[in-house]
C-alpha positions as CSV (number, residue, x, y, z in Angstrom):
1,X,-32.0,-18.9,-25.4
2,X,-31.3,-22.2,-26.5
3,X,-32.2,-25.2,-24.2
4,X,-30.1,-27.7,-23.5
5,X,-31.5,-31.0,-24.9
6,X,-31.5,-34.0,-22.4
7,X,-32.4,-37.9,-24.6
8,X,-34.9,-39.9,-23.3
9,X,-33.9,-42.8,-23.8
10,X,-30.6,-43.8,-25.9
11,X,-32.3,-46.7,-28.4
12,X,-34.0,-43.5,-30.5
13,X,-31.1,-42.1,-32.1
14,X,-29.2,-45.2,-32.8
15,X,-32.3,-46.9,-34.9
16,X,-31.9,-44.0,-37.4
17,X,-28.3,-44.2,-37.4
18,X,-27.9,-47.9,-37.1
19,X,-30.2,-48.6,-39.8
20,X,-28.2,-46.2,-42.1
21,X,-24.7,-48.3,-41.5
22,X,-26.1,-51.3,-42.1
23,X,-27.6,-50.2,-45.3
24,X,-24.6,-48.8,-46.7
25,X,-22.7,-52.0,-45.1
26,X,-24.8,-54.3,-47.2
27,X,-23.8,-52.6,-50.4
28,X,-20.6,-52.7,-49.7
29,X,-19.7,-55.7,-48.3
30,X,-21.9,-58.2,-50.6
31,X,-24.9,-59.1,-51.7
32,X,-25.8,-61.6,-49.4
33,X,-26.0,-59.2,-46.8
34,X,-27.6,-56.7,-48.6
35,X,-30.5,-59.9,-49.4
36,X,-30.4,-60.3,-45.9
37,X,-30.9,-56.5,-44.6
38,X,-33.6,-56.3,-47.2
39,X,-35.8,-58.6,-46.0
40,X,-35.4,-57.8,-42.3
41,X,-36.5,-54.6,-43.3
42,X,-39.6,-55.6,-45.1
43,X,-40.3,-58.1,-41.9
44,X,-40.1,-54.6,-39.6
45,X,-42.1,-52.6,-42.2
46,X,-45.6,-51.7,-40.8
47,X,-47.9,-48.8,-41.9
48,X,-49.3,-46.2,-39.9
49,X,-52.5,-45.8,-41.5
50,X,-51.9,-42.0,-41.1
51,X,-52.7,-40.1,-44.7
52,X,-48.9,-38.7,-45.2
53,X,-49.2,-34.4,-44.9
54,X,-47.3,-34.3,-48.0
55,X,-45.8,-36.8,-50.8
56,X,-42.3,-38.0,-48.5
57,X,-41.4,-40.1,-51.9
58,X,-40.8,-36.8,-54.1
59,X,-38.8,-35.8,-50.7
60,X,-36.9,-38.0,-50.9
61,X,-36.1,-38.2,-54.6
62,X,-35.5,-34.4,-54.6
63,X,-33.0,-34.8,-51.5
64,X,-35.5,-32.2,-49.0
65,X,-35.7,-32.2,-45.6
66,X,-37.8,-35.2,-43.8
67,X,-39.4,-35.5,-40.7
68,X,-39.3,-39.3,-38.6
69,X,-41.1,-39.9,-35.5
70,X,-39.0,-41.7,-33.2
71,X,-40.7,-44.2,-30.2
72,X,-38.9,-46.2,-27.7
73,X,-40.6,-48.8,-25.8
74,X,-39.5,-51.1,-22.9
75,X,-41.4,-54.2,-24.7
76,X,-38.3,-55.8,-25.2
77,X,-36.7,-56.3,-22.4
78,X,-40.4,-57.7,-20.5
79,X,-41.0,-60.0,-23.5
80,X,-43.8,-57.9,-25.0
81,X,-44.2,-57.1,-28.5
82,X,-44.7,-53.4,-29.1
83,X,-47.4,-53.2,-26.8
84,X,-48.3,-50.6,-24.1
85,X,-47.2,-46.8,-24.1
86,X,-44.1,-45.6,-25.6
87,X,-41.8,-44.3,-23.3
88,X,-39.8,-41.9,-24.9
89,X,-40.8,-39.8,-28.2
90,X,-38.6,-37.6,-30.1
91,X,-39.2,-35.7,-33.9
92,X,-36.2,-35.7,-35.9
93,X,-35.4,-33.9,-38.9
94,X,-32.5,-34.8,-41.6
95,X,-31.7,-31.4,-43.5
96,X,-29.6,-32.7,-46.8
97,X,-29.0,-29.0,-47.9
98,X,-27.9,-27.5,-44.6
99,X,-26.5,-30.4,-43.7
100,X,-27.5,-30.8,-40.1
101,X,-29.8,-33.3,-38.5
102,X,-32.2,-31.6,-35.1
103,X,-33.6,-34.1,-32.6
104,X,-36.5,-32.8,-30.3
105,X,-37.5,-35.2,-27.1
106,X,-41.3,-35.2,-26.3
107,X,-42.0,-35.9,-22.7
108,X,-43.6,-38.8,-22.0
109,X,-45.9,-37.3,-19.3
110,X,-46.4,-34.5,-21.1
111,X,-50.4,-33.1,-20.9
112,X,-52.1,-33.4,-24.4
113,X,-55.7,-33.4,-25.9
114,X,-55.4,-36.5,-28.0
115,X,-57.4,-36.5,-30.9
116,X,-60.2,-39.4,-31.4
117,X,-60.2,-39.4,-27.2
118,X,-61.5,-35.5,-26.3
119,X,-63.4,-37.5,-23.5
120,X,-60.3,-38.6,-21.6
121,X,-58.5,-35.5,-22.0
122,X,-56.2,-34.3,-20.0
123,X,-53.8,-37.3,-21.1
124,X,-50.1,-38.0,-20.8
125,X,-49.0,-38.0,-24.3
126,X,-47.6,-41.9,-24.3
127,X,-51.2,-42.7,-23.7
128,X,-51.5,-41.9,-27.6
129,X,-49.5,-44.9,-28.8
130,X,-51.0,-47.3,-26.2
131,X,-54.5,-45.8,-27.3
132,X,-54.5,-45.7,-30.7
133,X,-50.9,-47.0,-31.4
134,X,-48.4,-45.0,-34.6
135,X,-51.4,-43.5,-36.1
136,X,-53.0,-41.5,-33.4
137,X,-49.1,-40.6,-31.7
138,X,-48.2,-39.3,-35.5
139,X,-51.9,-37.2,-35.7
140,X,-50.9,-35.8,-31.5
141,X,-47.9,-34.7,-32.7
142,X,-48.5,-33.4,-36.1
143,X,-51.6,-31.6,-33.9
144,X,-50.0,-30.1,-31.4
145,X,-46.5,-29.2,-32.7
146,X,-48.1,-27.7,-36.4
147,X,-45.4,-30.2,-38.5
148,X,-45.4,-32.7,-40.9
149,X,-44.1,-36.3,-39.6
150,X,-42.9,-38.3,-42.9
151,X,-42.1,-41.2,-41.2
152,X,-41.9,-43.1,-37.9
153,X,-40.1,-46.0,-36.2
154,X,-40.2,-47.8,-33.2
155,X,-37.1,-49.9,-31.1
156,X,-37.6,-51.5,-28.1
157,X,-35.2,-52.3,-25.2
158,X,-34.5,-55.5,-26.4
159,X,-33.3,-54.1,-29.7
160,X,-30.8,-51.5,-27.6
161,X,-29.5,-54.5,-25.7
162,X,-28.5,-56.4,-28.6
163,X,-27.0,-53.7,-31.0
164,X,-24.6,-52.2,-27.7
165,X,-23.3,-55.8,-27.0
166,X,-23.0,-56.5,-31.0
167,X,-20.4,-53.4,-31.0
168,X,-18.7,-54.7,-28.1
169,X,-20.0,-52.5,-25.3
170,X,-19.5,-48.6,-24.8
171,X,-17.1,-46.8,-22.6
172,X,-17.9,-43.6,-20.5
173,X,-18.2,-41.7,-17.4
174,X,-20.2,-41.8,-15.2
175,X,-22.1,-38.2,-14.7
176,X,-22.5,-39.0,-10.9
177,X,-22.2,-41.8,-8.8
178,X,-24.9,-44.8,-7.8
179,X,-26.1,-48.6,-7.8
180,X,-28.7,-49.9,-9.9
181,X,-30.0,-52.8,-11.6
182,X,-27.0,-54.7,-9.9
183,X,-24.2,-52.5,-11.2
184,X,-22.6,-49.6,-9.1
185,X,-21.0,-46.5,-11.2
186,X,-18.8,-43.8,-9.8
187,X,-18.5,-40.7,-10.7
188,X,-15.7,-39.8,-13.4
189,X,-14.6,-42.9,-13.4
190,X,-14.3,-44.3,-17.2
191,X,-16.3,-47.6,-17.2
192,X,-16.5,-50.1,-19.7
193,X,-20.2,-51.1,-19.9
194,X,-21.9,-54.2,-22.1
195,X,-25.6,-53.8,-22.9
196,X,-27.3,-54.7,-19.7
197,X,-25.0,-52.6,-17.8
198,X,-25.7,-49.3,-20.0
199,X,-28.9,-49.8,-20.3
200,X,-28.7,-50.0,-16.0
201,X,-27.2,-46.6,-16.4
202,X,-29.5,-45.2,-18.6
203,X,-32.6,-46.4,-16.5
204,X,-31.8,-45.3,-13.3
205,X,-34.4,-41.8,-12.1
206,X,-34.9,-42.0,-8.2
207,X,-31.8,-41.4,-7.3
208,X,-30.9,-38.7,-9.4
209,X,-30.8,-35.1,-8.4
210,X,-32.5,-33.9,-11.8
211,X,-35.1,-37.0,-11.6
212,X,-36.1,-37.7,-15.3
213,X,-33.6,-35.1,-17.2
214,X,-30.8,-36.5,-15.5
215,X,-31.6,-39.8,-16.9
216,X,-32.0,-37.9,-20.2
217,X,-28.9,-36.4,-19.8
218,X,-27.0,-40.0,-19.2
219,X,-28.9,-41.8,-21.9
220,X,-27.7,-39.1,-24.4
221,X,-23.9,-40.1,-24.0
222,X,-24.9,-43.6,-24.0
223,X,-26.0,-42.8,-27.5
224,X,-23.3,-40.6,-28.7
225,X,-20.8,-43.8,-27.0
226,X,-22.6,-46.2,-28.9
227,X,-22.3,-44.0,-32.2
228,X,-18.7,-44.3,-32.0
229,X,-18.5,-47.8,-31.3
230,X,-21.0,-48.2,-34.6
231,X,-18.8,-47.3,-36.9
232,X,-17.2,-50.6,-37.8
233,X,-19.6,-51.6,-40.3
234,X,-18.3,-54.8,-41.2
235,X,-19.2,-55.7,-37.0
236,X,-23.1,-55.2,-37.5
237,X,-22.8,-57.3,-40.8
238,X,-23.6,-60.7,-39.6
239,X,-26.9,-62.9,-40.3
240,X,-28.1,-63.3,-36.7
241,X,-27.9,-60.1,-36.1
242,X,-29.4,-58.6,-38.9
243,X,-32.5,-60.9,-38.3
244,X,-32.8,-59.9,-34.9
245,X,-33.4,-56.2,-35.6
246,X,-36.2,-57.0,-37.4
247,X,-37.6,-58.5,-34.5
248,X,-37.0,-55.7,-31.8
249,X,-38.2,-52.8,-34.8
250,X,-41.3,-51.2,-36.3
251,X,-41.1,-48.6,-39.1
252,X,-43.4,-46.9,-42.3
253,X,-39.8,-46.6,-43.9
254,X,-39.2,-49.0,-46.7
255,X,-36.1,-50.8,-48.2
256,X,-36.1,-47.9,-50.7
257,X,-36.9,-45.0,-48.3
258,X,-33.9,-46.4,-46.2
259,X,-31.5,-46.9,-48.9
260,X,-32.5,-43.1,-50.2
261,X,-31.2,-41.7,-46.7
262,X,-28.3,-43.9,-46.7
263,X,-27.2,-42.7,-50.3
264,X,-28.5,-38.8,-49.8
265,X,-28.7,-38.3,-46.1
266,X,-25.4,-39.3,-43.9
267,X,-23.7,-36.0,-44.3
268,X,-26.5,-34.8,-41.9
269,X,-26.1,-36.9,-39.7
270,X,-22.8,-35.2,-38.7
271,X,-24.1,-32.1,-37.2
272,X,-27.0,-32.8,-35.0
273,X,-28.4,-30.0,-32.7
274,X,-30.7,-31.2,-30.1
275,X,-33.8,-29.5,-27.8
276,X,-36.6,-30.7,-25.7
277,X,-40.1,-29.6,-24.8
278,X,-39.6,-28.0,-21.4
279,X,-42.5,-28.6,-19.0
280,X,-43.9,-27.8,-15.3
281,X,-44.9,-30.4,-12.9
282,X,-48.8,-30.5,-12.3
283,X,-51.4,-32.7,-10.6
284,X,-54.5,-33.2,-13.7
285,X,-57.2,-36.1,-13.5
286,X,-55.2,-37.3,-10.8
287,X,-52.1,-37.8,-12.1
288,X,-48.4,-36.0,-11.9
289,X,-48.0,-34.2,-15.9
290,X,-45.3,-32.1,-17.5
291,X,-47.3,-28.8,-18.6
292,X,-45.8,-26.7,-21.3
293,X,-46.3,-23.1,-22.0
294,X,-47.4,-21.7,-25.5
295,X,-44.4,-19.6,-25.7
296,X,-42.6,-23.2,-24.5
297,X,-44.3,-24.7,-27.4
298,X,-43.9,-22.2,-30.2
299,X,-40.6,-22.0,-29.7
300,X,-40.1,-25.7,-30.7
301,X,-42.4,-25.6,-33.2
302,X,-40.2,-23.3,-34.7
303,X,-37.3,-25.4,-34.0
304,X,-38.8,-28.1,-35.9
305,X,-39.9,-26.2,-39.2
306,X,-37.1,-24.4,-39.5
307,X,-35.1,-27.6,-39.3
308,X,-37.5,-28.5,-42.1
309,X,-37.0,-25.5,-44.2
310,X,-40.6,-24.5,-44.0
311,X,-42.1,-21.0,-42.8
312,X,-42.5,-20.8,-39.2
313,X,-46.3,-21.2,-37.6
314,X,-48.3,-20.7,-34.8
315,X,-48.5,-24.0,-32.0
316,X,-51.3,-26.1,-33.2
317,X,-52.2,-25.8,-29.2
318,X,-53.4,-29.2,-28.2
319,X,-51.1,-29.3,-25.5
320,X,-52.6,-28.3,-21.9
321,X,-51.2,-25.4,-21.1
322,X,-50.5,-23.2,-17.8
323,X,-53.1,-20.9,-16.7
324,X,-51.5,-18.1,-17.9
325,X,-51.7,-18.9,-21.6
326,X,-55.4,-20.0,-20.8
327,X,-55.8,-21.6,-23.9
328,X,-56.5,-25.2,-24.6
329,X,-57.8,-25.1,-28.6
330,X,-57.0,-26.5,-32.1
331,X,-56.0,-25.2,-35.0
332,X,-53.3,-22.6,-36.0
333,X,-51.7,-20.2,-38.8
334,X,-49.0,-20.2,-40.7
335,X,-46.6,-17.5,-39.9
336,X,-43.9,-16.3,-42.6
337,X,-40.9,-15.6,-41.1
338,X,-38.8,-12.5,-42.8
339,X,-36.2,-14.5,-44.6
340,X,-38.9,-16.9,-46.3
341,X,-40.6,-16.9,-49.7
342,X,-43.3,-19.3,-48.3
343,X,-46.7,-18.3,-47.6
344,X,-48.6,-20.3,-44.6
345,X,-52.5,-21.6,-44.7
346,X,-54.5,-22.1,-41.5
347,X,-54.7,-26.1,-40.3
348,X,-54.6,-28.3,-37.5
349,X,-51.5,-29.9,-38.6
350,X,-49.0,-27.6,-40.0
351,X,-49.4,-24.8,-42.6
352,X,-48.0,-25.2,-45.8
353,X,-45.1,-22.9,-47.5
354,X,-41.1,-22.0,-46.7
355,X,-38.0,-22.6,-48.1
356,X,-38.5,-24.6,-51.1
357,X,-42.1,-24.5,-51.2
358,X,-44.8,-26.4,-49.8
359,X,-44.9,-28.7,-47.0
């Protein structure tokens, strides 16, 4: 049965689609902004230094599904520059052809083997970006979930801050009632919230009954809020702003890759299913981890490649596991499933094969 998915943190989501609106905005509305939006990209551009699993340019130019790595760090509200570990992770895949756009959350705390650092294994999976920053989070994720990552990007707090008040605030409801950061919300109640004050509400864990996936849960409609509030294009189409976002983002997507999703992509981004990786709480080197079954795993393995079009395939099992599944190693194989013409190879990072062919 499907899982109901619970965001992390809302700033993931709205990087993908906020860059997308102001990349149509600036061809729209003018040349200078387009000038402008160009160069904040370039200024946010950074590579990974990750060899790419397949060639994301011809994936582009042939309008096929592509993968982006999404990381959300608190950096921007503590006046760090994306430094530390990433607190919220999440794999997203754009489908042109179907249509439909899937968004997977990662747990933070999740127990990994991370490549390059065997020694220090058990780790919580966020230690892979403070270890070994966009490189070794990509290879942990290709690793343990079998699937390509074409892209990545990162937005920090600051970033979420700015782009909610640029909009004008979001409205909700509160999903229960508390005080926090300041601010006290009631439950039901609709409430009018700049971006301090939603990012208060998105914060807040203690105090929930569901600890973390509550908070997951609330960030999520601060995201789908701040979507609707996005949509005035020509309000995100000023000079300061635009220079900003370069400040409080980090991405392997160029002007070019961008403007290919903005011409190709948006239709998309209007059905979006969402999962997460379900774990178990566990005490492991000492500290409290989210511990994921392989049955847990496969399934969003599959979720991810089929969101990809590609043949389904084993877990590449880096993950630590429960005892019961007593397994802890690397590697996987390809698995066809009955509707696909694909044909899988073994590897640690995703088979090749499925819809369309190749990875």
């Amino acid at each position: 049965m499907q899982r109901r998915r619970r965001n992390r943190h809302p700033w993931l989501k709205t990087f993908l689609a906020l860059i997308l609106v102001l990349v149509v905005g600036g061809v729209a509305y003018g040349a200078h902004q387009y000038q402008n939006l160009q160069s904040s990209v370039k200024k946010s551009y950074k590579a990974s230094g990750v060899t790419k699993l397949r060639n994301v340019s011809q994936q582009l130019a042939k309008k096929k599904p592509i993968s982006i790595l999404l990381m959300g760090t608190d950096t921007g509200a503590l006046g760090r520059n994306f430094q530390g570990r990433t607190d919220s992770m999440m794999v997203v895949t754009i489908n042109p052809k179907t249509k439909k756009t899937t968004m997977t959350s990662l747990p933070r705390d999740l127990a990994v083997n991370i490549p390059g650092y065997t020694s220090q294994s058990p780790a919580k999976l966020n230690a892979a970006y403070a270890w070994g920053k966009s490189k070794t989070a990509i290879t942990t994720v290709q690793k343990m979930l079998n699937v390509p990552i074409d892209f990545y990007a990162i937005i920090n707090m600051g970033g979420m801050k700015k782009i909610i008040n640029e909009v004008g605030g979001v409205t909700l409801k509160p999903t229960l009632s508390f005080s926090y950061g300041g601010y006290t919300f009631k439950k039901g109640v609709k409430t009018h919230m700049n971006g301090k004050k939603a990012l208060a509400y998105a914060r807040m864990r203690d105090d929930d009954p569901q600890g973390d996936y509550g908070r997951q849960t609330r960030q999520r409609k601060v995201i789908m809020a701040l979507l609707k509030q996005s949509k005035s294009v020509s309000t995100l189409l000023n000079e300061s702003f635009i220079q900003s976002l370069s400040k409080q983002t980090q991405t392997d997507l160029t002007f070019n890759d961008l403007t290919a999703l903005a011409q190709n992509y948006r239709t998309a981004l209007k059905h979006i299913k969402t999962t997460h990786i379900q774990g178990s709480s566990q005490t492991m080197n000492g500290q409290s981890m989210e511990v994921a079954t392989k049955s847990e795993l496969q399934r969003v393995t599959n979720y991810i490649r089929n969101g990809l079009s590609l043949a389904y395939a084993k877990t590449g099992k880096i993950a630590i596991m429960t005892t019961a599944d007593t397994t802890t190693t690397t590697g996987s194989t390809a698995i066809s499933p009955g509707n696909s013409t694909g044909t899988g190879t073994t590897g640690g990072a995703g088979g090749t094969g499925g819809p369309g062919g190749g990875q």
